[in-house]
GUMI-770053 format. One record per atom (N, C-alpha, C): atom name; x, y, z; residue in three letters. Coordinates in Angstrom, 3 decimals. Example, Ala and Ser with C-alpha at 12.3 -4.5 7.8 and 13.67 -1.06 7.14 Angstrom:
residues 2
(site 'N'; (13.190; -5.690; 7.800); 'ALA')
(site 'CA'; (12.300; -4.500; 7.800); 'ALA')
(site 'C'; (13.200; -3.300; 7.800); 'ALA')
(site 'N'; (12.850; -2.250; 7.080); 'SER')
(site 'CA'; (13.670; -1.060; 7.140); 'SER')
(site 'C'; (12.900; 0.030; 7.870); 'SER')
END
This chain:
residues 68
(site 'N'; (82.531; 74.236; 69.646); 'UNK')
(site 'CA'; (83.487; 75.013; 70.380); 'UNK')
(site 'C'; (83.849; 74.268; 71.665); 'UNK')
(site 'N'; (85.627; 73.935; 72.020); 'UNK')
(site 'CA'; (85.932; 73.464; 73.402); 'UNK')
(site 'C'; (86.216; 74.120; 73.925); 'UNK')
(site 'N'; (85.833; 74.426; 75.223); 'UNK')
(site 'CA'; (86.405; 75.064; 76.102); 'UNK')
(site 'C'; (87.861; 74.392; 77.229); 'UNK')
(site 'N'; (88.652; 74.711; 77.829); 'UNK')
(site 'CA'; (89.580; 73.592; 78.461); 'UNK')
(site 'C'; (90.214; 74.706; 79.489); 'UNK')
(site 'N'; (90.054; 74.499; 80.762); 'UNK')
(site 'CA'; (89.873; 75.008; 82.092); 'UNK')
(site 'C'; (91.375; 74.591; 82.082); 'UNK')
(site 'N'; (92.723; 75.543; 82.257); 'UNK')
(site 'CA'; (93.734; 75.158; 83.094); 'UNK')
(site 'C'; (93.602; 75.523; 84.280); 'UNK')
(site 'N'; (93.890; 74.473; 85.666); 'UNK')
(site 'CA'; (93.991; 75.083; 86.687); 'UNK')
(site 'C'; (95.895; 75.374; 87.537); 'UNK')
(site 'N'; (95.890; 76.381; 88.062); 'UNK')
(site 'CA'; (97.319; 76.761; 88.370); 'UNK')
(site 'C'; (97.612; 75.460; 89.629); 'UNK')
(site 'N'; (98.372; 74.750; 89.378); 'UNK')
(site 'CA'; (98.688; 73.512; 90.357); 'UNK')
(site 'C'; (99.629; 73.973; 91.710); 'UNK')
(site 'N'; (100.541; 75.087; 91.313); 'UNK')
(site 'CA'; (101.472; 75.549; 92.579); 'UNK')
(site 'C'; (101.552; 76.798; 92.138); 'UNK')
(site 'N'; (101.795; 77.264; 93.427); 'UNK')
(site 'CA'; (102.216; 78.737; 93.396); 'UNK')
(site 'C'; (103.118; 78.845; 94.327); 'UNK')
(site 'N'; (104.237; 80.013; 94.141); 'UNK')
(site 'CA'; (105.036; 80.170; 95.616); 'UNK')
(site 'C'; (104.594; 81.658; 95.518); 'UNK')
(site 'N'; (104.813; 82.326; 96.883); 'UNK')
(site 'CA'; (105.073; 83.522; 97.375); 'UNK')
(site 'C'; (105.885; 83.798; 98.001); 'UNK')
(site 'N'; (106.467; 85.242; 97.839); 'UNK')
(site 'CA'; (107.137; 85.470; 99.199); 'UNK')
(site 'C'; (106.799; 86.686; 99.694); 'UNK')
(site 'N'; (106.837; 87.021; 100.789); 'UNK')
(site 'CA'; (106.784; 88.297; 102.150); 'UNK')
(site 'C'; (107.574; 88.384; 102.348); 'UNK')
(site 'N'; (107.931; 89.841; 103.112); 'UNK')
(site 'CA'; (109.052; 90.480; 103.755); 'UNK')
(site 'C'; (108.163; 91.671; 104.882); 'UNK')
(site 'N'; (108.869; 91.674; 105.704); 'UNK')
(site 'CA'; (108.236; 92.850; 106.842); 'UNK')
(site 'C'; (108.748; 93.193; 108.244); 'UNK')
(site 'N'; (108.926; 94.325; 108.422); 'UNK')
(site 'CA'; (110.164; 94.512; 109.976); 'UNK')
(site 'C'; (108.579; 94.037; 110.854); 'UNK')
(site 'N'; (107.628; 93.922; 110.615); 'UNK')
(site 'CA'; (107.395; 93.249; 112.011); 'UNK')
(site 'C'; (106.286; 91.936; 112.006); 'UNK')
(site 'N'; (106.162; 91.147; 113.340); 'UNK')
(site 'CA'; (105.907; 89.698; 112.256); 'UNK')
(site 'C'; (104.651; 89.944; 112.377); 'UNK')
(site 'N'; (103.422; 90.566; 112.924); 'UNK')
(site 'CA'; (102.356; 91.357; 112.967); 'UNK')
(site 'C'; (102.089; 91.581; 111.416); 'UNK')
(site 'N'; (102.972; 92.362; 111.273); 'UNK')
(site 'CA'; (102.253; 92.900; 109.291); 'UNK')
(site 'C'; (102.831; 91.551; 108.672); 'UNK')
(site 'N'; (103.492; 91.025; 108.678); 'UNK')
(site 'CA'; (104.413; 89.311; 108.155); 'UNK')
(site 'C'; (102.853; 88.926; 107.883); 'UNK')
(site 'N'; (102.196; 88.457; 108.716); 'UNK')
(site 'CA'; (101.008; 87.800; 109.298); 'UNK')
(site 'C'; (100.382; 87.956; 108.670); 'UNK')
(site 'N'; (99.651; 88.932; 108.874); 'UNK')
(site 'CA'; (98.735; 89.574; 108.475); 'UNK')
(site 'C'; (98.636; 89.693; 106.342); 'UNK')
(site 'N'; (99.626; 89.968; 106.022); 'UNK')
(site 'CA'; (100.333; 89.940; 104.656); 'UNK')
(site 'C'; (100.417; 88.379; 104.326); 'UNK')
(site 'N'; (100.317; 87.476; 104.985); 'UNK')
(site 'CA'; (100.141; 86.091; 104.672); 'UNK')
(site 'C'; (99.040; 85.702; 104.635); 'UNK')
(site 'N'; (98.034; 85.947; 105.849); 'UNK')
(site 'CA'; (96.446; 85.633; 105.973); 'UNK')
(site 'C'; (96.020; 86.463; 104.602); 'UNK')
(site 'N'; (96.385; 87.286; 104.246); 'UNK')
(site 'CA'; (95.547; 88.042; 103.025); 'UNK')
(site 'C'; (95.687; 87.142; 101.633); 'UNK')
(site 'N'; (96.856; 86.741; 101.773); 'UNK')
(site 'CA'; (96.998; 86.053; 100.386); 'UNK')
(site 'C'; (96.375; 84.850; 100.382); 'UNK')
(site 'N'; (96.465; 84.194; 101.802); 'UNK')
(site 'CA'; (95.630; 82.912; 101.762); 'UNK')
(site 'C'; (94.114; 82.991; 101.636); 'UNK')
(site 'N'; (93.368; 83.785; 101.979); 'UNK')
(site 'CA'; (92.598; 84.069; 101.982); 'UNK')
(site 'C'; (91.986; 84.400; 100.018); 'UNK')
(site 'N'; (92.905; 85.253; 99.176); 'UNK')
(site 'CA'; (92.839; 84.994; 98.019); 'UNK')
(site 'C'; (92.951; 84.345; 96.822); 'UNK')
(site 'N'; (93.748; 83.399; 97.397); 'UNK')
(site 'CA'; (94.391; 81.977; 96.800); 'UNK')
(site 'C'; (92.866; 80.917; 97.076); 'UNK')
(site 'N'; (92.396; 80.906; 97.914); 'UNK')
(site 'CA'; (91.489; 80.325; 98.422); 'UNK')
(site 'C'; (90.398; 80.200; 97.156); 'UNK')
(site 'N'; (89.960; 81.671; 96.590); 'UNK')
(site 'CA'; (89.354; 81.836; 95.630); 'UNK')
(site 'C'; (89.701; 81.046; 94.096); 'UNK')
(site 'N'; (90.626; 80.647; 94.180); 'UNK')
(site 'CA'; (90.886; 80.133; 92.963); 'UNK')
(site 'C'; (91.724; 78.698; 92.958); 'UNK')
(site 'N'; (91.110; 78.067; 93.998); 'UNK')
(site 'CA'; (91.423; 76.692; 95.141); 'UNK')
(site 'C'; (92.663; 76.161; 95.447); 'UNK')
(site 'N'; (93.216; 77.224; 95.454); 'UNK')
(site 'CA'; (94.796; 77.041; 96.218); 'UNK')
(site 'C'; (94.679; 76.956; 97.606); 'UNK')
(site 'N'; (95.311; 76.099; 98.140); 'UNK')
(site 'CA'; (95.739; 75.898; 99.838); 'UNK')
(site 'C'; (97.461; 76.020; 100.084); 'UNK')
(site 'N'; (97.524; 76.255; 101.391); 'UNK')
(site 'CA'; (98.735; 76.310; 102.091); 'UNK')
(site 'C'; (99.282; 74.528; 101.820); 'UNK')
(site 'N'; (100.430; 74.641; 101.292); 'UNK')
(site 'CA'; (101.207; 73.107; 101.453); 'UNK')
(site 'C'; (102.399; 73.417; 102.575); 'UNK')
(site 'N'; (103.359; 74.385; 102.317); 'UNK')
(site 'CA'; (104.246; 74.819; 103.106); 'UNK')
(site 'C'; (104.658; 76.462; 103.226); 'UNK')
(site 'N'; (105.035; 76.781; 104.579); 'UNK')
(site 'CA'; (105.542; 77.922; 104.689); 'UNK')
(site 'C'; (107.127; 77.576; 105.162); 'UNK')
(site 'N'; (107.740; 78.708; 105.204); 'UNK')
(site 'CA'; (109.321; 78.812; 105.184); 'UNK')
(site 'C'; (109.502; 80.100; 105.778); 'UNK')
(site 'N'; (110.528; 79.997; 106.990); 'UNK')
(site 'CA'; (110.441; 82.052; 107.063); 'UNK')
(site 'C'; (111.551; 81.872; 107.785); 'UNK')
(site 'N'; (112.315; 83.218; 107.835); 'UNK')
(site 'CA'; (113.870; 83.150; 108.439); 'UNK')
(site 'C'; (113.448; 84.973; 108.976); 'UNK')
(site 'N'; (114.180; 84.985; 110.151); 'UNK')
(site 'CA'; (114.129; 86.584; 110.767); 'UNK')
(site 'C'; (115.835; 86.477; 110.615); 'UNK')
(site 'N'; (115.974; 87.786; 109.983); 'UNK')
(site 'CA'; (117.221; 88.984; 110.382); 'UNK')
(site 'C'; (117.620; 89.571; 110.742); 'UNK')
(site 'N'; (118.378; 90.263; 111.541); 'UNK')
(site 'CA'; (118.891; 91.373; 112.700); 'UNK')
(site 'C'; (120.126; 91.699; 111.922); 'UNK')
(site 'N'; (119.961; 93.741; 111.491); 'UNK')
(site 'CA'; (121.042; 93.944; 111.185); 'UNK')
(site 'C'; (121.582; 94.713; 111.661); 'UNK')
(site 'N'; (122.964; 95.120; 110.987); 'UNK')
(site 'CA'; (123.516; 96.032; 112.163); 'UNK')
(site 'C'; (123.854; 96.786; 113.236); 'UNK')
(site 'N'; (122.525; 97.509; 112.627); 'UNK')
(site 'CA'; (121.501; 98.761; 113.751); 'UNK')
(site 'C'; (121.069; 98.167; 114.282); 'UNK')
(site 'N'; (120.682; 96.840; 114.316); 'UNK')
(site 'CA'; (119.679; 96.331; 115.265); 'UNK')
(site 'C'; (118.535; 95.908; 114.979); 'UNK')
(site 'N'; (118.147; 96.521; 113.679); 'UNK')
(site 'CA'; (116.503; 96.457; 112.984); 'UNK')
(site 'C'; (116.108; 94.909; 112.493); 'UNK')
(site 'N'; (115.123; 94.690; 113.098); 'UNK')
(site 'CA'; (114.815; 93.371; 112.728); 'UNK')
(site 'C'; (113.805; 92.981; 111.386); 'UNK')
(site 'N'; (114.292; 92.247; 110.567); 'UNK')
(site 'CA'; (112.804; 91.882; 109.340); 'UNK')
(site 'C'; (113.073; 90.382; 109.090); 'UNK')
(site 'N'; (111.822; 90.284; 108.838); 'UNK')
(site 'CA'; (111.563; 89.041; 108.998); 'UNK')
(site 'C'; (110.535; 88.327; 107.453); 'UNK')
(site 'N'; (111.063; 87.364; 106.629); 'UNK')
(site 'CA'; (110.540; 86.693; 105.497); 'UNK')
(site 'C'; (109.860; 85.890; 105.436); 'UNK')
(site 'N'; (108.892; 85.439; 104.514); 'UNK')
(site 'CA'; (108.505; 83.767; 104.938); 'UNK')
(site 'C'; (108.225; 83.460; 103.573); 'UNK')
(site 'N'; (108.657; 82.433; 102.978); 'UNK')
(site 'CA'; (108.267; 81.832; 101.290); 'UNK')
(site 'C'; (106.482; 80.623; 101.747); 'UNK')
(site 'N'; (105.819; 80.810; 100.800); 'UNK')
(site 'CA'; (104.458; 80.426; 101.055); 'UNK')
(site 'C'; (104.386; 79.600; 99.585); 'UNK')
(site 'N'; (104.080; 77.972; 99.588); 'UNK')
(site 'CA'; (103.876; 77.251; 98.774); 'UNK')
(site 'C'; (102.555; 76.785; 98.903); 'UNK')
(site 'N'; (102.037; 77.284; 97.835); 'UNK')
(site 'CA'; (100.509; 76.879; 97.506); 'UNK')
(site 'C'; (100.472; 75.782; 96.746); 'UNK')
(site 'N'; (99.822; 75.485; 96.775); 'UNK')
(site 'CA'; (99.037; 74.080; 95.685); 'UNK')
(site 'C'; (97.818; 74.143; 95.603); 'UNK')
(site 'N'; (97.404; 73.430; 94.765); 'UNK')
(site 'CA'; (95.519; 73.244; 94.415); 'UNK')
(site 'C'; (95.446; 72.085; 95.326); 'UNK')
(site 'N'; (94.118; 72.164; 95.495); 'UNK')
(site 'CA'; (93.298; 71.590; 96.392); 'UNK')
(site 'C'; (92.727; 70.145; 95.623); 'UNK')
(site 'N'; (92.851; 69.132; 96.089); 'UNK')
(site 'CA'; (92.291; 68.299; 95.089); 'UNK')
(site 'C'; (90.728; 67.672; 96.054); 'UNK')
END
């Protein structure tokens, strides 16, 4: 019997959140779980919006990779 380990090489994510506090926080969590299955941070990406009303939210795309 073979067994044959794929490991996930990239991952992206994305977040969304009116404030960059929960943004944050919603990012540290995932890194923190990615971690478990030896993904690291390669790049983040994030753009804030202001609309009409005024209300602000704010995104960020999160590119993981394995850890070599």
């Amino acid at each position: 019997m073979n067994f044959k380990l794929d490991f996930i090489e990239d991952k992206v994510e994305f977040f969304d959140a009116t404030d960059l506090k929960v943004l944050e926080k919603k990012i540290e969590a995932k890194v923190e779980e990615n971690k478990a299955i030896l993904l690291g941070v390669h790049s983040v990406t994030h753009q804030m919006y202001v609309s009409d009303k005024g209300q602000t939210f704010y995104s960020a795309v999160v590119h993981f990779k394995r850890k070599k």
